[in-house]
Structure formats: C-alpha cells, structure tokens
C-alpha positions in Angstrom: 37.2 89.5 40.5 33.6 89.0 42.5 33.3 91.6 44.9 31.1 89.9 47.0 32.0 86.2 48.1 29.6 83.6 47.7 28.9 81.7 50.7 30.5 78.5 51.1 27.7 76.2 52.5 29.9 74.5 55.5 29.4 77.8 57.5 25.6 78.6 56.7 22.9 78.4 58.9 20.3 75.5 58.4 17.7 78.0 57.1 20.2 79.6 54.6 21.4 75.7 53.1 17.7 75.3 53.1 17.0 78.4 50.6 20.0 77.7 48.3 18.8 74.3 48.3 15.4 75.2 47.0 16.9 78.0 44.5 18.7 75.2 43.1 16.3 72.6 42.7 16.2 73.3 38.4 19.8 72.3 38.0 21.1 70.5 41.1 24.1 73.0 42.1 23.9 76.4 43.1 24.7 79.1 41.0 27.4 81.6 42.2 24.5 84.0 42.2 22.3 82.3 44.2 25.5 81.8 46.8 26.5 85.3 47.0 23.2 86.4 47.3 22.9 84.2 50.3 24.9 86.3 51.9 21.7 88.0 52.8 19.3 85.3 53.7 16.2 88.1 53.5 17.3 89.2 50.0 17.4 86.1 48.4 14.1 85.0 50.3 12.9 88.0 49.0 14.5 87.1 45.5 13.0 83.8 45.4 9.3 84.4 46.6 9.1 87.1 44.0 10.5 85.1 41.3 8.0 81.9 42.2 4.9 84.2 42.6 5.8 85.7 38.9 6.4 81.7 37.2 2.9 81.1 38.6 2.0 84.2 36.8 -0.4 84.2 32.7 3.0 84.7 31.0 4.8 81.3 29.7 8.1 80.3 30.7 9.2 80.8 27.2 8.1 84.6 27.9 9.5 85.3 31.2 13.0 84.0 29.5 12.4 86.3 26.6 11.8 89.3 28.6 15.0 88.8 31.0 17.6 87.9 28.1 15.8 91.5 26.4 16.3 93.0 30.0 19.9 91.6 30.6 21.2 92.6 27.2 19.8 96.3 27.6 21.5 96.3 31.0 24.8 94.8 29.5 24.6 92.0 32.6 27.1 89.1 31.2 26.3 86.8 34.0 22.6 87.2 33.8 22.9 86.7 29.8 24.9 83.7 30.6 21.8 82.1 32.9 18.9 83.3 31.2 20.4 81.9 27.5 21.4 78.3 29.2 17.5 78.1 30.6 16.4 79.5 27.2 17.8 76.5 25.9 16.5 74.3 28.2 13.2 75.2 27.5 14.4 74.9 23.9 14.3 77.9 22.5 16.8 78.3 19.4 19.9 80.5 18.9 17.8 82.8 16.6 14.7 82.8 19.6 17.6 83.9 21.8 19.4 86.4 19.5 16.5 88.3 18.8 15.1 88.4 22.3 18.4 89.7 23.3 17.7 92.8 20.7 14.4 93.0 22.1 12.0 91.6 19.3 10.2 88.4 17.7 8.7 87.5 15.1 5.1 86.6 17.1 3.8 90.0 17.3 2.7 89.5 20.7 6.0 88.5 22.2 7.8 91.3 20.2 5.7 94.1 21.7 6.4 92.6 24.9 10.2 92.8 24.3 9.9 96.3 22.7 8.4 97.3 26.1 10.9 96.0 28.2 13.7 97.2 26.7 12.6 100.7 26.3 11.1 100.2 30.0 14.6 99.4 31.1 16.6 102.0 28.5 14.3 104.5 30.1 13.7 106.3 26.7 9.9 106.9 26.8 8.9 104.8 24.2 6.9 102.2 26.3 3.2 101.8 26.3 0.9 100.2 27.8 -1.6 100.4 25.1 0.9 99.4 22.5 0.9 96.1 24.6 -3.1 96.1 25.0 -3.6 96.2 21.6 -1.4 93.5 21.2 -3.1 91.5 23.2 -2.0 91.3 26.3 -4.4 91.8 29.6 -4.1 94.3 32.1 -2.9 91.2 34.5 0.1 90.3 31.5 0.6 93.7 31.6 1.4 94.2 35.2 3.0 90.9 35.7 5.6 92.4 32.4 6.5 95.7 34.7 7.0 92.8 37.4 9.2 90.7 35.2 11.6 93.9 34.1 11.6 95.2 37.7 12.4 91.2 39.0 15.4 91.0 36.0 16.7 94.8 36.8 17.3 94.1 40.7 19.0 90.5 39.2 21.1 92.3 36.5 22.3 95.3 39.3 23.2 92.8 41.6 24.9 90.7 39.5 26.8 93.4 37.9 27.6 95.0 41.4 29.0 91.6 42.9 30.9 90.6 39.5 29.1 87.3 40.0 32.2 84.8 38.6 30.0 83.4 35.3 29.7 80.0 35.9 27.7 79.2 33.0 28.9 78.8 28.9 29.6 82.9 28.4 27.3 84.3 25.6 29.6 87.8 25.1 27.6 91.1 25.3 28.2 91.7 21.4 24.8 91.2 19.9 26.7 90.5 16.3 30.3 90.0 15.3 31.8 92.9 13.7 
C-alpha cells in the first residue's frame, strides 16, 4: 500500500496543477509518481528542472533510458522499471535493448561501458572508472552528465521505493530471467 498519497488535483494550488501539468506533458496523465511527489511542490520542481537540464544534456534519449532501467534494476525499484521500460519502448528500443540494459550491458561498446559504470556506481562495489569510460569514448561533459543521470535515477528509485508508488504502468517483475 503507497505510503505517501498522491495528491488529488481538486485541492492543489494553481502552481502545483501547473507543475504536474508540465511533468505530464509526454503522456497526457500524471503518473502516481509525479502526484505523490507533488506533495512537495519544491521537490518535484526540483525533480523536474534537474531532469530537463540533463535531456538537454550530449547523451541521447536512448542513453539516459538505458542508464535509468541499469540504475532501477540495481536498486530493485519496480515502479521505476515499470516507467523507464514503457518510455524505452516509446523510443523503440526492443525487449532485448531493455533486458540487457537492465543487467547493465550492450552490445555497442560505448553504451555498455556506460551501463557497467552505473551499475557498479550505484552497487557501490569500486569497480567504476572514469577512464574506463574515457577510453570508451565518452567526454569529460558525458562523463559528468552519467554521474548526473545515476544520481537523478537514485533520488527517483529511493523515492519511489519509500512511497510504494502504486505501479500504474504494464509491471516488468524485478526477475532479470525466469528460473
């Protein structure tokens, strides 16, 4: 059961329809996260500015998708797998695009040491480099904009998992393979 209401429109202030309007202008309804995280007006200012500065980022929306469904599976965030997998699609990325990104690897080189770093970023064991990722190719800007991405996806993938955001998406599961 959410542990944190979403806000039911009716009641908001002006300014706060105004923001949930604007975070939903992709798919025409708010999500239940963007609702509950309206709850705070601030934070999900604060969500939304930093997620539009990052899309007008080097990385490709193709990328950024990549890196949150790697972020969102190491974090074990169902709802965040649940939107990051149905704009994954959108942008028409394949189940197999999706499946690995969700184990943290590609088959472009570049994109896989991208999703190697994020993952062990997030999993906290060490392993990331920022050289591994210069010699893949990325720039010092990709680079930084990547640490942004994780940080952007870890604050979406706590709060998420903290609210027990009610998935209102097609559920993916959190098992990577059937057993």
């Amino acid at each position: 059961m959410q542990t944190i209401q979403p806000i039911q429109l009716e009641n908001a202030s002006e300014a706060t329809k105004r923001l949930v309007v604007s975070a939903s202008a992709d798919s025409g309804l708010p999500s239940n996260m963007i609702k509950s995280m309206a709850q705070s007006p601030s934070v999900l200012e604060g969500y939304l500015q930093f997620s539009r500065a990052l899309k007008g980022g080097k990385l490709d929306q193709e990328e950024r998708e990549q890196i949150a469904l790697a972020v969102a599976q190491t974090n074990l965030c169902e709802y965040s797998l649940a939107f990051h997998t149905a704009r994954a699609k959108k942008l028409g990325l394949t189940n197999d695009h999706i499946l690995e990104s969700r184990e943290g690897r590609a088959a472009d080189t570049k994109v896989d040491a991208a999703l190697r770093f994020a993952k062990d970023l997030v999993a906290e064991n060490g392993d990331c480099s920022p050289a591994e990722l210069q010699h893949a190719g990325f720039t010092d800007r990709e680079i930084v904009e990547i640490v942004a991405l994780v940080a952007l996806n870890i604050f979406e993938n706590y709060f998420n998992m903290v609210v027990k955001t009610d998935i209102d998406l097609p559920k993916v599961g959190l098992k990577l393979k059937v057993a």
